[in-house]
N, C-alpha and C positions, 0 to 999 in steps of 0.2 A: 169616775172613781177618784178617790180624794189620796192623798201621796199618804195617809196612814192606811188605806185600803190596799195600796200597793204593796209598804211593809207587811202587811197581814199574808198576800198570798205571797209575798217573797218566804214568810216563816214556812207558809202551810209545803211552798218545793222545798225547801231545805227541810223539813222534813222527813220525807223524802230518801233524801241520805243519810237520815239520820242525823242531821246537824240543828243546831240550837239557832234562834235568832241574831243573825247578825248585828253586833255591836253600829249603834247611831253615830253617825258622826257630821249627821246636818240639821242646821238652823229651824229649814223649813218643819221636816218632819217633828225634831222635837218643840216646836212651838205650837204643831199642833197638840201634840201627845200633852202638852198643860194643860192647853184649854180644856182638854176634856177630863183633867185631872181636878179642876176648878168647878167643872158641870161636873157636881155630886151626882146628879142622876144618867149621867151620861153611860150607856151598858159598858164601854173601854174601859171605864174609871179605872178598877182593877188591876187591868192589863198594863192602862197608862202609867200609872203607879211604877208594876214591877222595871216596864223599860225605861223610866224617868231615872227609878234610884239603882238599879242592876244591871243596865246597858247603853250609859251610855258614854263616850268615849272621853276620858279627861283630855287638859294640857290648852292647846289653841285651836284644838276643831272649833266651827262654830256652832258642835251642838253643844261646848265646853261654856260655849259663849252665854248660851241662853240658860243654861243649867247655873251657872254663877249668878247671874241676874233674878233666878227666879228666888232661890236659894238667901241671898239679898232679902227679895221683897218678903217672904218667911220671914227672917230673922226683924225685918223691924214692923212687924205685925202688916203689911202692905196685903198682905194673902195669908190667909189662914185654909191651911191643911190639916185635917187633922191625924193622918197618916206619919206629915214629918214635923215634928216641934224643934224652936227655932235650935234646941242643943243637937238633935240630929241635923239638921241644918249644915250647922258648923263642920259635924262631923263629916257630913257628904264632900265638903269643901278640903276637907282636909285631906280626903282622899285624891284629890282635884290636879296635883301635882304645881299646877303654878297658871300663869296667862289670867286669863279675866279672874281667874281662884285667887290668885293674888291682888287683882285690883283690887277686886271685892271685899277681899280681907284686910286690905289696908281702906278701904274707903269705911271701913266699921272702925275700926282700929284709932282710926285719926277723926272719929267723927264727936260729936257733941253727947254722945248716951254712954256714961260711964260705964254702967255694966254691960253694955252691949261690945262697948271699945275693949274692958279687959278679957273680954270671951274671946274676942277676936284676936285678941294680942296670944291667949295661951294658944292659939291654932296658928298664926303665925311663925311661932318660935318651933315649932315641928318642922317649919319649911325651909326649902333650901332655893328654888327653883328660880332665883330673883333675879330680873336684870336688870341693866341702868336706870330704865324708867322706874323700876320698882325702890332701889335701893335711894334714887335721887328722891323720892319723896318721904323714904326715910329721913336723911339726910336733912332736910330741909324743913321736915318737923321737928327733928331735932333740934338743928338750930333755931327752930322757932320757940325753944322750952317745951315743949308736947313732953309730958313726962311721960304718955305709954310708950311714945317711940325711942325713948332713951333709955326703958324698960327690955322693949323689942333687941334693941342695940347689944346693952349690955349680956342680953341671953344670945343673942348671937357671938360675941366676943366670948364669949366663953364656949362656943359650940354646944350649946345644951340641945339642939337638934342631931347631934351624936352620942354625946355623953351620955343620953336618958334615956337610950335608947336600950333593949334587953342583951346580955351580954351573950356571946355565942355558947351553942351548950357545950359543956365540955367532951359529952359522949356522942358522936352521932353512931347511930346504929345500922348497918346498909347489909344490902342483898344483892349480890353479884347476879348482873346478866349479860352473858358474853352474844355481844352484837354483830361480831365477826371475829375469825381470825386475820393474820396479817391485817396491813394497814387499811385503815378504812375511812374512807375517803366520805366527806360531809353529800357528795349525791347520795348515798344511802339514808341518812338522815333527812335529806331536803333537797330530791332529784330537781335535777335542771331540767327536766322535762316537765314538771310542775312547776314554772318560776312563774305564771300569771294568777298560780291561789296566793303566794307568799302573805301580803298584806292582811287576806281573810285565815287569824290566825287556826281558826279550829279545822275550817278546810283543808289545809295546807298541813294540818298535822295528821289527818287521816293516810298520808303516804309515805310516813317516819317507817321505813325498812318493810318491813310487810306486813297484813292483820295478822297472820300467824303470832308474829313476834310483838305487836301491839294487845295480844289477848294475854301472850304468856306475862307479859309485863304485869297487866291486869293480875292474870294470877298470881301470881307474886307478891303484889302489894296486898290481895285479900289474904295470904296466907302469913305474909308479915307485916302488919298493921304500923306496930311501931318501929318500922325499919324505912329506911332511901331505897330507892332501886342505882344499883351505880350500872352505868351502862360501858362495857371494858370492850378492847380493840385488844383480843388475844396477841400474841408473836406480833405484833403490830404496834402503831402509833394512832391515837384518835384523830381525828378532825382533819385530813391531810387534804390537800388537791384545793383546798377555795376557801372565800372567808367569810361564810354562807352565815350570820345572827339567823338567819332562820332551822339552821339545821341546829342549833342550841335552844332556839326556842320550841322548836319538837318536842327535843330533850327533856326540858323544863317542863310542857306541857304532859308528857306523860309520867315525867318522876319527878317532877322537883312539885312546888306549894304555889298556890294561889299570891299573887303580892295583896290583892286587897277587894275582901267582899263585891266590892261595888266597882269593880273592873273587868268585864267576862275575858278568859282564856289569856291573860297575861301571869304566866307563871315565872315563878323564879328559883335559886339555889339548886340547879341538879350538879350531878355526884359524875362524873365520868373520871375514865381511866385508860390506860393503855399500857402495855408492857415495857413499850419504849416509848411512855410518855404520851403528852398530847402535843399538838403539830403549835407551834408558836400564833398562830393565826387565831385558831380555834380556841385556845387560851384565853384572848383576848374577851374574844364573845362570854368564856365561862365567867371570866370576872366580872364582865357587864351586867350580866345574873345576878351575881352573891354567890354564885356556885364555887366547887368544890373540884381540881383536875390533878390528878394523882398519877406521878412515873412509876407505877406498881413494881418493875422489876422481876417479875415472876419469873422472867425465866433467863438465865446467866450461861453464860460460857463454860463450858466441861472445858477442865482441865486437868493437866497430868500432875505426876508428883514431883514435878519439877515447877510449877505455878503454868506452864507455857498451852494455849488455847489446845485443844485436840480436833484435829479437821476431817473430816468424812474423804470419799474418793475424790468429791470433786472440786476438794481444795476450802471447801465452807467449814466455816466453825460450829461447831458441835452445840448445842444448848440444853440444858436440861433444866428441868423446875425446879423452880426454889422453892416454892410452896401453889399451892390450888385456886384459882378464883373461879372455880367450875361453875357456872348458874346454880342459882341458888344458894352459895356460899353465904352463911354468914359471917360479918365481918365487923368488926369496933373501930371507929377513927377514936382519936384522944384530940382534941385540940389543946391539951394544955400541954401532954409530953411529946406532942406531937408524932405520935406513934400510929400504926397499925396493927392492931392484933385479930386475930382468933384465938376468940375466948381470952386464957389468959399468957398464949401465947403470942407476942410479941414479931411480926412480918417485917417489917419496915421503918425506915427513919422518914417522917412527913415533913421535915423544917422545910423544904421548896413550897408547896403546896399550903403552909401556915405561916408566909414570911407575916411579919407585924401589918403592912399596908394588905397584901390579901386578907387577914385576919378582919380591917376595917370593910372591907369590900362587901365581905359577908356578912359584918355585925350593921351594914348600912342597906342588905338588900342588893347591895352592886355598887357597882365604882363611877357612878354619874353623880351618886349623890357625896359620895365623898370631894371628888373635883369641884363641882359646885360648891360644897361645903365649905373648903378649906380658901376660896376665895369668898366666901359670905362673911367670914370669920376676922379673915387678912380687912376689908372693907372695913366693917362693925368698927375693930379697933383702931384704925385708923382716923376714923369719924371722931370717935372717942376720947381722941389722943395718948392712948395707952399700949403697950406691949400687948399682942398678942398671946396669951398663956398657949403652954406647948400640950395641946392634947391628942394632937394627930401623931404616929408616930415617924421620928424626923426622917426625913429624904437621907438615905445612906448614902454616903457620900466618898466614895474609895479614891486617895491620891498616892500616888506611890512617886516617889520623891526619885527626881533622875530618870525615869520612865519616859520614854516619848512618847507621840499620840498617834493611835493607827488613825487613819481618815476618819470611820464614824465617829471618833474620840474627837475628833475636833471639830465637825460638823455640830456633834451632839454640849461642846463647851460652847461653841459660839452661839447658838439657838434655847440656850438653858434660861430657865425663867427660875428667882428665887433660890440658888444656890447661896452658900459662903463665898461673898466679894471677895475675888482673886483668888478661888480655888482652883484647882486643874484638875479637875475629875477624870477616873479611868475607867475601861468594864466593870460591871457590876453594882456601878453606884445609877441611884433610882435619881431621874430626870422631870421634872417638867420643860417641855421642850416648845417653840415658837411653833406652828404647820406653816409653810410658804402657798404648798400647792395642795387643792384638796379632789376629788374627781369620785361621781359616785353614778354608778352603771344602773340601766334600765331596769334589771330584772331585779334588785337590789334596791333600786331607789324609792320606790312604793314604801317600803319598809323605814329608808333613812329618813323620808318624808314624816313617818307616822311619829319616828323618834325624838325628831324635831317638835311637831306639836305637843309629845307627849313630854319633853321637857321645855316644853312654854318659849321657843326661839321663836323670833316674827323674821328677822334678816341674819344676812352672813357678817360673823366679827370681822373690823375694818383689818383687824392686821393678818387679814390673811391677801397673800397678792394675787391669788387668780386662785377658779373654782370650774370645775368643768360637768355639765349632766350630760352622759352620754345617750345616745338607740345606739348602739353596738348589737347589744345580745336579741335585739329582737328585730335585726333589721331585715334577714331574708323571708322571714312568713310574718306579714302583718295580716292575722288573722283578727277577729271579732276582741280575742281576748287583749291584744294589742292595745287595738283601735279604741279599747275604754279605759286600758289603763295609763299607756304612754301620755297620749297630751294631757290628759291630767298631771300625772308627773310635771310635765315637762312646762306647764303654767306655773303650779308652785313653786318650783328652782327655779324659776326666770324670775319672778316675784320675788323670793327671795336672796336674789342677788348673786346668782349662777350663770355662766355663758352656759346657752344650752343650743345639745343639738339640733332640735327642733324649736321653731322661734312658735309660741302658741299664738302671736299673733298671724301666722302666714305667710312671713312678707320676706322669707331667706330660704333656699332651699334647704328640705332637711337633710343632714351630713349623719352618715350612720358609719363611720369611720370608729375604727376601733378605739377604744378608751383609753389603754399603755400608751398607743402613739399619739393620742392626743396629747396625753398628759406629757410623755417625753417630749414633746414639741413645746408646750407652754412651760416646761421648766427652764430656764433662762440664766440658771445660776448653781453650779455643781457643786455648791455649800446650802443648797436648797432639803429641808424635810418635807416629804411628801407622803400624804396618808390616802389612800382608794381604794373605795367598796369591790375590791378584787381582789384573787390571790398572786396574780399576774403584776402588781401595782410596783415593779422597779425599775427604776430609770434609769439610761445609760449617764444622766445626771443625775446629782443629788444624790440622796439615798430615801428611799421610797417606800414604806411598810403599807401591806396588802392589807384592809383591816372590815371589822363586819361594819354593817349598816350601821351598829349604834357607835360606834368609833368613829365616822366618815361626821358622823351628824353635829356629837361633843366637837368635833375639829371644825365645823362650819360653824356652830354655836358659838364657841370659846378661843377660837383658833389658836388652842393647845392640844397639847396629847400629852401623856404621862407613860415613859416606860423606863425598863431599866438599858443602862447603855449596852447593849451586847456585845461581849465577844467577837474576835474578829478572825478569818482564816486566811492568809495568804495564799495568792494566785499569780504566779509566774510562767514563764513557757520559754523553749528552750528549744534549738534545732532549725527543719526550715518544713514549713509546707509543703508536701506534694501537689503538681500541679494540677492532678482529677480530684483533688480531694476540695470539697465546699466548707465552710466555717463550720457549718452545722453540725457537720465529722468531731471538728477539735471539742466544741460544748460536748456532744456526748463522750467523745474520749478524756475528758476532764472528771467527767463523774466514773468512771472506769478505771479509770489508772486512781485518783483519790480512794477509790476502793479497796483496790489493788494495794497501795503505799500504806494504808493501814490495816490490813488482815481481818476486810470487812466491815469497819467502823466507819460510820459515816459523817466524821466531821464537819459537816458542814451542817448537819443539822442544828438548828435554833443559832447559828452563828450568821456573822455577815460576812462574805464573799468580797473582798477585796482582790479586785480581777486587776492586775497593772495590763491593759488593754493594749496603751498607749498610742497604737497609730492605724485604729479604727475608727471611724465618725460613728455616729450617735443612733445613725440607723440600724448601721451591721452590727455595732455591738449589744446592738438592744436583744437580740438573738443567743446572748450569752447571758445577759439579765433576768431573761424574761424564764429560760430555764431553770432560773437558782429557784423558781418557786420548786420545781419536781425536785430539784437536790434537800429540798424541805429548810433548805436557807431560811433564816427570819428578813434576810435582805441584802440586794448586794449592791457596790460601788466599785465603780470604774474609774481608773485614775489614767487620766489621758494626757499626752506631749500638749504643751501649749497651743502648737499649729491645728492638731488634731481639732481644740474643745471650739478654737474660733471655728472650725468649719465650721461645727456643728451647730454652733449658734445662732451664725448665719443661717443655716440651713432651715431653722426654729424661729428666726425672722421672716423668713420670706411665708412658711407656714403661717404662723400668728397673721401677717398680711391679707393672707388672702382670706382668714376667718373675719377680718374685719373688713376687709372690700365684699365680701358676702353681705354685712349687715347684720354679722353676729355679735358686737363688739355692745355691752349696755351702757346706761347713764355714768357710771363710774369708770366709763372709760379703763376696764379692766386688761383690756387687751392690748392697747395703746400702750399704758404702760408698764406693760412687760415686756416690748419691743426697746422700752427706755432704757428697762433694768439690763435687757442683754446686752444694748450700744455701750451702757458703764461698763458692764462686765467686762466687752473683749476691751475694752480701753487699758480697762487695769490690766490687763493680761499684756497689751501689747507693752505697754509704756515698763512695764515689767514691775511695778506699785504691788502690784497682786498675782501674783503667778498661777497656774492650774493647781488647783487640790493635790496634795501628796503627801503621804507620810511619814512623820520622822523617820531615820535611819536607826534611831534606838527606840522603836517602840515596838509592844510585845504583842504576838499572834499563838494563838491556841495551839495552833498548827501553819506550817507553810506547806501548801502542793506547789510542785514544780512540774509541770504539763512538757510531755515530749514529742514534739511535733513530728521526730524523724519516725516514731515506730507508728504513727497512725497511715499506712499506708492504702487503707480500703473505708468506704464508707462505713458507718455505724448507726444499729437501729436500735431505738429502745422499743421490747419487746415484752407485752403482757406474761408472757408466757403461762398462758393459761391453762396449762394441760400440765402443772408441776405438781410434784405428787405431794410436796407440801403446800400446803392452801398458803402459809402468810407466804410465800416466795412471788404466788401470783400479783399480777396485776400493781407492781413497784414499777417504778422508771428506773429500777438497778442493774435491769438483768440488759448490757447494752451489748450486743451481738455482733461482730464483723458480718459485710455482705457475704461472704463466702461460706457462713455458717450454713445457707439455705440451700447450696448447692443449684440457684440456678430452677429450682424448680416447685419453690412456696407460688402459688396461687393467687391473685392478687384480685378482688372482687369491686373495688374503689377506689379510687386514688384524690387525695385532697389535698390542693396546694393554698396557704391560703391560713386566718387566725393573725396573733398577733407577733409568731415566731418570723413570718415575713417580711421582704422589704420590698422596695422597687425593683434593686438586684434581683430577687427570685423570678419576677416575673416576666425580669427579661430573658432569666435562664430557660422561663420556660417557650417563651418566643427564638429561641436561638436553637434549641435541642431540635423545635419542627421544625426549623430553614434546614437546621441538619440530616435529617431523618426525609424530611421531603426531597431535599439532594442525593444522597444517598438510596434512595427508594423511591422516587419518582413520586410518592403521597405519603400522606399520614392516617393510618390505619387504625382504631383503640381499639384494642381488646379486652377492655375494661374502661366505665366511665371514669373522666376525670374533672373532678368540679376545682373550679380555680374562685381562689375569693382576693381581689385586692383588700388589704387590711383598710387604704383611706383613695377619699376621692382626687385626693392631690397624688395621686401614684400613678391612676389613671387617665389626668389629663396630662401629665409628664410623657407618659409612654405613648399617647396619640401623635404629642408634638414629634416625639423619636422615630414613631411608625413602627414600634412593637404589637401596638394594640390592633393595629390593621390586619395583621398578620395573624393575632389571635383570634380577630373576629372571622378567618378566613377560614381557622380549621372548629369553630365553636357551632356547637349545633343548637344553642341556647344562649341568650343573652338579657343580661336583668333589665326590666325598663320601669325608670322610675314614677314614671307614672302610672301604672298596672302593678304594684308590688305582689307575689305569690300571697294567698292568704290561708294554703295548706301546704304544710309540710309535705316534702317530698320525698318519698322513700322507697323507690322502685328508679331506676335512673339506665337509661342506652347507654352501650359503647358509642361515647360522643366524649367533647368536651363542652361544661357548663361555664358560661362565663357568669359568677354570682354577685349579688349586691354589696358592694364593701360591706364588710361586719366579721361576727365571730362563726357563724355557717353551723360549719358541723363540729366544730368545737364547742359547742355549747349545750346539747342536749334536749334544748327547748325551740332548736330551729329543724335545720334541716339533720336526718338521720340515714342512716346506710339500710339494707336489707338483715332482717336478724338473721343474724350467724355468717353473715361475711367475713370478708379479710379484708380490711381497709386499712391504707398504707397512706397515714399524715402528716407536714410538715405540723401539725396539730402539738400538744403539749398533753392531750387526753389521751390515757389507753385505761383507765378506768372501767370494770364493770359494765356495760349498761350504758354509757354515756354518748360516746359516738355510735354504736353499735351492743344487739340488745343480742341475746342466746337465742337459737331458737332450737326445736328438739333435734334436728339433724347433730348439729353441732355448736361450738361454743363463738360468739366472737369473738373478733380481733381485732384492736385498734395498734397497730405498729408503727413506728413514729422513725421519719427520715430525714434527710436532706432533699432538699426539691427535685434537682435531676432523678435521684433514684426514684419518688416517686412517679413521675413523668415517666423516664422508661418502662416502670413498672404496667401502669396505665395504660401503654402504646401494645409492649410483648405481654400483658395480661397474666405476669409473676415477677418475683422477685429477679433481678438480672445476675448472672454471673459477674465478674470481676472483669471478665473482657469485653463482652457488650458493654458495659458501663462505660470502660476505659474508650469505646470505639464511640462512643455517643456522646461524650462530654469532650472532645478532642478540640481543641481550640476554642471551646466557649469559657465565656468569663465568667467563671465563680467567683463565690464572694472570697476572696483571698484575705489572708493573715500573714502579716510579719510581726515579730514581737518586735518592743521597743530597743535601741540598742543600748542605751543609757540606764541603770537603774533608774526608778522612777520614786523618789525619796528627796525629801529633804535636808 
């Protein structure tokens, strides 16, 4: 059977499920599918046809490769079809995005057949996608007198691949469907439990919420033809918990538009909404669209006649509706007055949601080709010798005179590309900013990969200084689906100029160590930007934004990013720690008491979390970072005592060492030197040239929390609380509970220690509790299973050398072996303890899972829906999220502990302890 026999019966099962032919995206099969497009008698001809011109995949696949070439030999009579003539040709080319589409089009373009070159040149000037090699042969035709290329130039100089393009309509017309209440978290759009369809888009869009709500949609759009479907997060915020491009491209696939005939199931422009907005993350992805993400507002604060909030019994403030966005609503956007109405009443002010550069966003399809664009433009002119005309609109640029700089403020000044020379920008001015560090995760990378080809990247830009591809999220079940898509992955991003987990050649063990700690270990410099395919992606250095696949890609392609500088919330602490209480207690008593200090506002949303740390290393405080994602932070930064940051860099040298005495390290010696950049760093630090990051004393914050350590007396759980009789109350990380709320007798069905909220501390804590408990009690008994995951493999050779691990292998009734990886998930589990494969476990939804309808009790960051744990008809589950010891006890007595067990169990063991700094920590 011949590899287009094979495509045939792959259509005839996908079938099956009712799915379309999956899009081509190899050499082989589409060279064969010509030939038989060439043999007119061939029975396929037909068939070959439709998949040549309607599936197959642009950019730098190499089916992209032989589609440009053939398309070529069309256009200068080499092959005559008489299906495509050489002006469709052009056209299919156009559609092509860039890579061989652009050779090909400059190899017409610059060639000897005038009218074939000026065909070539008007398809050119559409395009944006061009890299050095493409522009350098501009360039160099230029200078050689080529009048088409100085024709090419000047229409690029002017951006007439935006200018000419159709202007946004003024009226969009849309139909409300509410997709949930309260927050709703992008696994509903694009569960983690599905993260090995993500790449096969249409697949992967068959589990966008449920067919229920995929038929209603359907109806919808049959009943209002010329309307959007906008997809709303009632009492809630859209897109929260991860920074899933595929839970957007769901989105788009069911309500937004096709980008282009000849591309299957790549959609673009959907409409979403949320009452309290969309989550900053998810934002991201909607502009990569062209789409459309609206703070609706619907429903406001009741108040008195005195203006002051009105609060129910339990001290919540009271909300009532402003106006309806019930399903099926119809509804008017204006893009010109920037309004919302029904009918001709007027809802809401849109100016967020229509700033002038979103505006471009849209009017280009999405915000890659504007990025691209406006450096095609900047080149052109250049070339040229002339001023760039101002067509883009300009980078807003806020300086407030006398103002000092919070941290991101000057992170975000010293990393700015293309600003006004000698200006001092403050929040809310729009940035192109340098990426330092870029890092893009397994279940996610398939995707970054596609985005890569699909805007024509071959390698990573030189100015980025390290790149990391993780197996985090697939490392405890290497099943079937894995094992076909990982090392693929994981050969591209080596190829392309990424340290990757897995070496595709064989020749380094593969490290399935979490991705955050990866990436906080190779960040080396706490004035570093750092963007990864996670929503987890903050570092106890630098400042670090969580972003989708097609963000992580633009940053490996361009190693830029564009956003606006964010606002900034101050983070202080004050008192002294109790001695049973774990760090983990103070993060969730920071978003409790912020609560608390604002009368249920939660500032810290789409802001950055300026935590003054000051005398935690880089491990423990990553534990207070890595949470700002649930606080729905856009990102947060740790400003640490000088002794502090040198530990820690140390600590991220000796790490980066050992990835390179592994044999992880590539030709660019990447890893090397970022061992370089850290030896300068702590130099400057010490020599005192360059101090630790801090920010001025007169610079301005949104808000300051001041966190009080004396009244956190008992540990703190954040709590689904799924059984609230308001739906948007559930399933938030708001609702954080003292232990004493349970009385001692919540149930506890799993216990999981382990994710990326861990450190080596934890797992000593949990090696210390059973010396204790087996002293105390002669054994260690569980009452409930407890799976333990070290986040990296360097935690666990640490703890062998200390003999923690001994100890753990003593009361573990499972232990991972790397060479037999599970290749099914596990979902039935003893009262034992599991000792699991580094990675993200049951944090992830696509590994291992709990029993439905348990009560799982996780150092985890998930209490989501569905994610660790699924409903089943008994009852609802539970994901409740801890400090490690209470997990642990919990797991041993098989419920949650009272306040004096806890106290009698953690007696002398070393928590991860906090002192605040003593010194402000300011400039």
């Amino acid at each position: 059977m011949n590899i287009y026999q094979d495509y045939i019966q792959e259509i005839e099962e996908r079938k099956n499920q009712g799915l379309h032919p999956k899009p081509i995206d190899s050499a082989e099969l589409l060279s064969e599918i010509i030939a038989q497009i060439k043999d007119t008698a061939n029975e396929h001809r037909a068939d070959s046809l439709k998949f040549f011109i309607y599936n197959t995949l642009p950019g730098t696949t190499s089916a992209a490769a032989v589609k440009a070439k053939f398309l070529k030999e069309i256009i200068l009579g080499e092959s005559v079809v008489e299906e495509i003539s050489p002006a469709f040709a052009f056209e299919l080319l156009s559609h092509m995005k860039g890579g061989k589409s652009i050779e090909v089009l400059l190899d017409l373009a610059l060639g000897n057949d005038v009218a074939i070159a000026k065909e070539a040149a008007k398809v050119l000037k559409t395009q944006v996608f061009l890299y050095e090699a493409d522009t350098n042969r501009l360039k160099e035709a230029y200078h050689s007198g080529n009048e088409i290329a100085k024709e090419i130039l000047e229409s690029y100089a002017q951006a007439e691949f935006f200018t000419k393009l159709p202007e946004v309509a003024e009226e969009i017309k849309v139909v409300t469907f509410i997709a949930g209440e309260g927050d709703i978290s992008t696994d509903l759009l694009s569960p983690g439990n599905q993260a090995h369809s993500r790449s096969d888009r249409e697949l992967h869009g068959k589990c966008m919420i449920t067919p229920e709500a995929q038929a209603e949609i359907k109806a919808l759009q049959a009943q209002h033809p010329d309307a959007s479907v906008m997809l709303i997060a009632e009492k809630g915020t859209m897109g929260v918990g991860s920074s899933r491009m595929s839970g957007v491209n769901n989105v788009a696939l069911w309500t937004g538009k096709q980008a282009s005939p000849y591309v299957p199931f790549v959609n673009i422009a959907p409409i979403v909404g949320g009452t309290n907005g969309i989550s900053p993350i998810f934002l991201t992805t909607v502009d990569v669209t062209g789409g459309i993400g609206i703070d609706l507002k619907n429903w406001v604060k009741k108040v008195d006649e005195n203006g002051n909030p009105i609060r129910n019994e339990a001290g919540e403030v009271v909300l009532e509706e402003a106006y309806s966005v019930a399903t099926g609503t119809v509804l008017t956007i204006n893009t010109k007055t920037k309004k919302l109405y029904n009918g001709d009443k007027e809802l809401i002010d849109l100016t967020k949601s229509f700033t002038p550069q979103k505006m471009e966003f849209i009017k280009a399809g999405g915000s890659y080709a504007i990025v691209f664009g406006k450096k095609l433009q900047t080149f052109a002119a250049q070339v040229l010798g002339i001023e760039a005309p101002l067509v883009f609109a300009p980078s807003k640029e806020i300086s407030h005179e006398g103002q000092g700089l919070t941290a991101v403020e000057k992170i975000f000044n010293r990393n700015a590309v293309g600003i006004t020379p000698g200006k001092v920008l403050h929040a809310g001015s729009d940035v192109r900013v340098q990426v330092n560090i870029v890092g893009s995760q397994d279940t996610t990378g398939l995707m970054t990969s596609q985005e890569l080809e699909s805007m024509a990247a071959t390698v990573i830009s030189p100015i980025v200084d390290g790149a990391y591809q993780s197996g985090c999220h697939t490392a405890s079940v290497w099943d079937k689906k894995a094992q076909a898509n990982i090392p693929k992955l994981m050969k591209f991003m080596n190829e392309f100029g990424l340290i990757t987990a897995r070496d595709p050649k064989g020749k380094y063990h593969a490290m399935t160590d979490v991705i955050h700690k990866v990436l906080n270990d190779i960040t080396v410099d706490e004035w570093a930007i750092i963007i990864g395919g996670d929503s987890h992606t903050r570092m106890s250095k630098g400042v670090a934004f969580g972003a989708d696949s097609g963000t992580v890609a633009l940053a490996l392609a361009t190693g830029e990013a564009s956003m606006p500088i964010p606002e900034s919330v101050k983070v202080t602490f004050k008192g002294e720690m109790k001695e049973h209480m774990d760090f983990r207690d103070v993060v969730h008593a920071t978003q409790a008491q912020m609560l608390k200090q604002f009368g249920g506002e939660n500032v810290f949303q789409g802001r950055i979390i300026e935590v003054h740390i000051g005398t935690l290393p880089a491990d423990q405080a990553f534990t207070f970072t890595d949470w700002t994602a649930e606080m729905k932070a856009k990102a947060s930064i740790n400003i640490s005592e000088d002794n502090t940051l040198i530990e820690s860099l140390e600590i991220a040298k000796g790490r980066i060492q050992i990835m390179i005495d592994k044999g992880m390290d590539n030709k660019n010696q990447v890893l090397k030197g970022l061992i370089e950049k850290a030896d300068k760093r702590i130099a400057e630090i010490k020599s005192g040239e360059k101090p630790a990051l801090t920010p001025d004393a007169n610079a301005k914050y949104y808000a300051e929390v001041v966190v009080d350590l004396d009244v956190i007396v008992e540990p703190m759980i954040a709590d689904p609380d799924v059984n609230n009789e308001d739906v948007s109350k559930r399933y938030t990380h708001d609702t954080i509970r003292a232990l004493s709320y349970y009385g001692g007798e919540k149930k506890v069905d799993l216990g999981f220690v382990g994710s990326c909220m861990v450190h080596k501390g934890d797992l000593k804590i949990v090696s210390q509790m059973l010396k204790n408990i087996e002293k105390q009690q002669g054994k260690v008994e569980f009452n409930a299973p407890l799976v333990v995951a070290a986040p990296t493999y360097n935690i666990i050779d640490e703890l062998k050398a200390e003999g923690d691990w001994e100890f753990l292998e003593k009361y573990s009734g499972f232990e991972f072996d790397d060479n037999a990886p599970k290749g099914e998930a596990r979902v039935e589990y003893k009262n034992m303890m599991y000792l699991e494969r580094p990675g993200c476990n049951l944090c992830m939804g696509n590994q291992e899972k709990a029993a439905k309808g348990d009560t799982v009790l996780a150092t985890s960051t998930r209490l989501f829906q569905g994610r660790v744990v699924e409903d089943s008809e008994r009852k609802k589950g539970e994901s409740l999220l801890a400090s490690t010891p209470v997990v642990v006890l919990s797991a041993i007595i098989g419920r949650i502990p009272n306040i004096d067990e806890y106290k009698a169990a953690v007696e002398g063991i070393d928590l991860t302890k906090f002192a605040p700094p003593i010194k402000e920590l300011v400039k």
